[in-house]
N, C-alpha and C positions, 0 to 999 in steps of 0.2 A: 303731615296731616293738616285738616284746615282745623280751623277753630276759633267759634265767633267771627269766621265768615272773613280770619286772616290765615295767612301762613303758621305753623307753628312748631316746632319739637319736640318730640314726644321723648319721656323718659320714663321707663319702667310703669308703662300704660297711663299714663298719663301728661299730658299739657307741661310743658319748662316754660319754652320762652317765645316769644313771637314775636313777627314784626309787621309792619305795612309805609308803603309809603304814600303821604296823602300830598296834596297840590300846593302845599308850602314848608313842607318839611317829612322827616320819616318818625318811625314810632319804633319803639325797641320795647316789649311789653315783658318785663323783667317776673309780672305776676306773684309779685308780693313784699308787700309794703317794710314788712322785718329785713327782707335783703336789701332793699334800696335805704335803709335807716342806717344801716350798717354802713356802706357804701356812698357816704351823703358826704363826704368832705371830698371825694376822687369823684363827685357827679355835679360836684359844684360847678356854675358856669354851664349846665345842663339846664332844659326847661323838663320838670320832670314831676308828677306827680303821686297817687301813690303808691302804682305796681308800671309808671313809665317811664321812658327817658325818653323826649324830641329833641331831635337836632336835625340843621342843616344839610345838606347834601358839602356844601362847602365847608361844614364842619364834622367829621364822621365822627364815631366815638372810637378811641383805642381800641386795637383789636385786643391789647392785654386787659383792658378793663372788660372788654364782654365776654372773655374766656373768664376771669375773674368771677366775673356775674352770673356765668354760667353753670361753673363749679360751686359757685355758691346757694344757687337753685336745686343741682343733683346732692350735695350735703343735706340741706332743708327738706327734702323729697325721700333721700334715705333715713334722714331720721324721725318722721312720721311713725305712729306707734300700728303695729303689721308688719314690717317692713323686714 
């Protein structure tokens, strides 16, 4: 799906995680600030704001950190109250 005019993954009708990459680095748009808080001592040495992580093309991010991150968006997303 697109969303916000990026890439993104949809998880139980709704928006996970997305990405894009721009003219000096890529964007890992993690979409929410309580997982990357959690996640803030393994994103360290990341430039990373409050639902992103940027990094280099010469520096990618661990694939076990963005399965990490991932799983930790589909937890956050199933325990939403409805769900």
């Amino acid at each position: 799906m697109i969303s916000y005019s990026v890439p993104a993954f949809k998880y139980r009708g709704r928006p996970l995680v997305s990405f894009v990459a721009a003219a000096n680095h890529l964007s890992f748009f993690v979409q929410s600030p309580a997982v990357m808080e959690a996640h803030k001592a393994e994103l360290e040495g990341y430039d990373t704001s409050k639902g992103t992580v940027r990094f280099a093309v010469e520096k990618p991010l661990p694939e076990a950190l963005v399965a990490k991150l991932v799983r930790a968006r589909m937890a956050e997303t199933d325990a939403r109250p409805g769900r």
